[in-house]
C-alpha positions, -999 to 999 in steps of 0.1 A, spaced: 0 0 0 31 22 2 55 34 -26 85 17 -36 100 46 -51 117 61 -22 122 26 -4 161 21 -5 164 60 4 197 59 31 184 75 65 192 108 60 226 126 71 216 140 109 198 109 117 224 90 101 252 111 125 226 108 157 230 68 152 264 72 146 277 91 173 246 98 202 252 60 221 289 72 233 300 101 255 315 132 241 355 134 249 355 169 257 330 202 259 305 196 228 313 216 196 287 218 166 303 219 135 278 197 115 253 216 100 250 247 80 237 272 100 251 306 101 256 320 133 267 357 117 242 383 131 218 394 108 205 433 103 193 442 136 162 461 114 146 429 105 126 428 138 114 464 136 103 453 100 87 421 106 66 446 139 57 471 115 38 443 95 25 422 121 -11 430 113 -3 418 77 -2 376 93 -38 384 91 -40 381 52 -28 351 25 2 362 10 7 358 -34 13 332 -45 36 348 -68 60 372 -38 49 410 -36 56 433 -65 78 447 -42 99 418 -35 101 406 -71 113 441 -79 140 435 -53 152 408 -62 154 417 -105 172 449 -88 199 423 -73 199 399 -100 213 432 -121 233 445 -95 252 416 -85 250 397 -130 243 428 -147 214 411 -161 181 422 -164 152 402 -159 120 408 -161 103 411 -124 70 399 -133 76 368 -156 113 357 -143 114 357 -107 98 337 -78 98 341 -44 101 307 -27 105 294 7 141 288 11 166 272 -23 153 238 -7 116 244 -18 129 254 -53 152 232 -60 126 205 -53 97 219 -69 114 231 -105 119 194 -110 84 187 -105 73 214 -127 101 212 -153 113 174 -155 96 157 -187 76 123 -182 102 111 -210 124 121 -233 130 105 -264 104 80 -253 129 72 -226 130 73 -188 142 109 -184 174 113 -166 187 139 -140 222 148 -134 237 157 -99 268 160 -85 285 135 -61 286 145 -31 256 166 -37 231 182 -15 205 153 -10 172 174 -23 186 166 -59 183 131 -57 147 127 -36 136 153 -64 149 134 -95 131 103 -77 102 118 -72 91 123 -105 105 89 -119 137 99 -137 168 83 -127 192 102 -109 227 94 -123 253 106 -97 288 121 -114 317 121 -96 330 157 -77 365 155 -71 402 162 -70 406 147 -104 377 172 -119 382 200 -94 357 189 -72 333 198 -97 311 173 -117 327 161 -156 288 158 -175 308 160 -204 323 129 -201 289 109 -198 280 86 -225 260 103 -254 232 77 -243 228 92 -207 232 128 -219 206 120 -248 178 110 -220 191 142 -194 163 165 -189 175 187 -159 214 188 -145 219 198 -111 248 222 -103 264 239 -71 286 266 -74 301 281 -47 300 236 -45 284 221 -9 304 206 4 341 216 -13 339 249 -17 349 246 -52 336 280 -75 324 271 -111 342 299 -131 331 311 -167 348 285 -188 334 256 -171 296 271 -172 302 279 -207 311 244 -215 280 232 -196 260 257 -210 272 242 -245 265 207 -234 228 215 -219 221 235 -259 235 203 -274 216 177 -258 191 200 -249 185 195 -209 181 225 -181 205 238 -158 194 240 -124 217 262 -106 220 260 -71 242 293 -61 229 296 -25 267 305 -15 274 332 -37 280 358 -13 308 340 7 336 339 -9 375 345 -4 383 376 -33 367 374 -60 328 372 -63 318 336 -84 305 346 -120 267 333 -123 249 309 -142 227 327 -157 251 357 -167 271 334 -191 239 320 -203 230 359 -215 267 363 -224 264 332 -245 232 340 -260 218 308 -250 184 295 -247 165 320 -221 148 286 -209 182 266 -202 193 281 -167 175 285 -137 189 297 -109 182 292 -78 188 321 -43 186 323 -5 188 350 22 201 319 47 237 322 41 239 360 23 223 372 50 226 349 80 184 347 81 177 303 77 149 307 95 136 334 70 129 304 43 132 334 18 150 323 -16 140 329 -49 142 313 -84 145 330 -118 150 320 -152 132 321 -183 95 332 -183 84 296 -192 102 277 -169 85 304 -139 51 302 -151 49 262 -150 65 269 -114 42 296 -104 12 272 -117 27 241 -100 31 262 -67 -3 281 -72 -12 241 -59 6 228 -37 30 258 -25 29 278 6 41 316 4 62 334 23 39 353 57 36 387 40 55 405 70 85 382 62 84 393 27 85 433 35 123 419 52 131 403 24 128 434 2 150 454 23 174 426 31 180 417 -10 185 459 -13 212 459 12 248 452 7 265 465 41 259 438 57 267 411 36 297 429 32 307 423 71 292 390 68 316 378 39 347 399 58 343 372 88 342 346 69 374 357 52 387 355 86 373 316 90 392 306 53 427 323 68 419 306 101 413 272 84 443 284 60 465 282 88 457 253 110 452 226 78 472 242 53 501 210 57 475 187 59 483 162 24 451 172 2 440 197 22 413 220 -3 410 256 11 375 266 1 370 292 -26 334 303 -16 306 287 12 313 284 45 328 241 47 357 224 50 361 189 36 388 172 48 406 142 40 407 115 64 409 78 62 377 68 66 350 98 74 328 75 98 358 64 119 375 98 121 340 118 130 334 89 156 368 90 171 368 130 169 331 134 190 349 104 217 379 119 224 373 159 222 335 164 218 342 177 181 309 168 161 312 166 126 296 151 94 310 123 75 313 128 38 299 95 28 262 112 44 264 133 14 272 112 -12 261 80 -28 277 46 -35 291 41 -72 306 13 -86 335 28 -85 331 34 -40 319 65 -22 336 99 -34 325 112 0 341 81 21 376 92 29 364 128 41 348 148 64 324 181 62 335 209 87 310 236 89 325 268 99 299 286 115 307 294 148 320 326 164 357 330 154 372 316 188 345 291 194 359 279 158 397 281 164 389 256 195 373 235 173 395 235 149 423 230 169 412 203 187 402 181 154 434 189 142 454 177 172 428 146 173 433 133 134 464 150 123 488 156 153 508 187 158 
């Protein structure tokens, strides 16, 4: 009486880390660095903003975001690109990239293509919501291979002309979770190339744009206008959660070509659930204010030189380019985060929760995902002590 189709789905990573680690004592005074939540303060208007509307959780919000939000965010979109997009037919307030990312495969994946089983592309390791979403509407994921030897970036160019044939969506992270590798122009040219060849969508997850070390990471969507591409191929996808250190905002937004947003705005116009109007009035100041995601990318510039520092001797060490996480070579990811939470009280994620098995092993196995979101001493504790723990002196 139940589906099959998300039957053999692993338990997912936190659950997965609570079996894991939760039956033994912690080694030392407990330090999060697991999950992804920014700890940065965010603008100390956004409460004064979200009292001034209080009397607007008394209406339903559109479906569609405010005019005044949608005009924020095409105002950012050409700030931060230079391209212009049209606020009324290319941009969709959504709650959080999560919501999006799940949702534009719903609303743009074919039932087949070529009279095949449609196929989605994702990286490996890869934010999970790729995979559930590519299941969900009964194409087959096919995982590709993020690492050292492809700059920790996924090769869909080397794919079999078969696969690429059936692809219908690709999913792509740039600032990457969880390398920290920055797709620059040549490499979304290429993919842009590939996705007008075999004709599939880009679905381009940039949710870590804003953090970066020097130089900010070019967009998808601005090569795809550089290129003169397709105005359907890209969609990309936004969040104030990291820019702006506001997760539990859930504001994001997608934009693309006006097709691709009216099949999402029709899909959500179902089964969606709008941002609280008072939380969209933030979210049109907070997309029109740079300040403070100016301060909020200097501190993190502070976490890379940290990190810089302490693991910079460490054999395959990566320093992050953009996003806020380390990933970390170790032997085996489950037995170093399980010997790291027993002997200091460090709590981090093995790779192999973010990735999935190939025939070829589990790129994710031999490292670990550090997220460097605490304060800047609470991290150089925590730091220290995995690095004393798994690498010595």
């Amino acid at each position: 009486m139940f589906p099959e189709r998300f039957s053999n789905l692993p338990a997912y990573a936190f659950p997965r880390l609570r079996s894991l680690l939760d039956a033994h004592a912690p080694g030392g005074p407990v330090a999060h660095m697991t999950i992804g939540e920014p700890k940065h303060a965010f603008p100390d208007w956004v409460s004064g903003i979200i009292a001034e509307h209080a009397h607007e959780f008394g209406k339903y919000p559109p479906n569609e975001g405010t005019p005044e939000l949608r005009a924020a965010i095409a105002a950012w979109i050409e700030q931060r690109y230079g391209v212009t997009v049209n606020p009324d037919t290319d941009v969709m307030p959504v709650n959080g990239t999560r919501e999006g990312l799940y949702n534009a495969a719903m609303a743009l994946c074919p039932e087949t293509k070529h009279g095949k089983q449609p196929v989605v592309l994702t990286p490996n390791p890869f934010y999970q919501v790729y995979m559930v979403a590519a299941i969900s509407v009964g194409a087959e994921p096919v995982f590709v291979p993020a690492t050292a030897e492809t700059g920790h970036l996924p090769d869909y160019a080397g794919l079999p002309a078969d696969v690429l044939e059936r692809t219908a969506l690709a999913y792509i992270c740039s600032p990457a979770n969880p390398q920290g590798a920055v797709a620059d122009r040549a490499y979304w040219e290429a993919l842009i190339a590939l996705g007008e060849k075999y004709d599939f969508q880009i679905l381009a997850d940039e949710c870590y744009c804003e953090i970066y070390r020097d130089t900010p990471p070019v967009g998808a969507l601005q090569v795809a206008r550089d290129m003169g591409a397709d105005p359907e191929r890209v969609v990309i996808f936004h969040s104030l959660s990291k820019r702006s250190n506001l997760p539990g905002l859930r504001s994001g937004f997608v934009a693309g070509g006006a097709e691709s947003i009216a099949r999402l705005r029709q899909l959500r116009a179902y089964s969606g659930a709008p941002l609280p109007l008072p939380l969209q009035r933030v979210a049109e100041k907070v997309w029109a204010d740079e300040a403070h995601v100016i301060e909020n990318r200097r501190l993190y510039q502070e976490k890379f030189a940290v990190a810089d520092r302490m693991f910079g001797n460490v054999p395959g060490y990566l320093p992050p380019q953009g996003g806020f996480f380390l990933w970390l070579p170790v032997e085996d990811g489950e037995a170093a985060a399980l010997k790291l939470w027993q002997e200091t009280g460090v709590r981090v994620l093995p790779g192999a929760y973010l990735s999935r098995d190939t025939q070829d092993g589990n790129p994710g196995a031999g490292f670990i995902r550090v997220a460097m979101v605490a304060p800047l001493e609470d991290l150089k504790d925590g730091l220290g002590r995995l690095r004393d723990c798994l690498y010595g002196d």
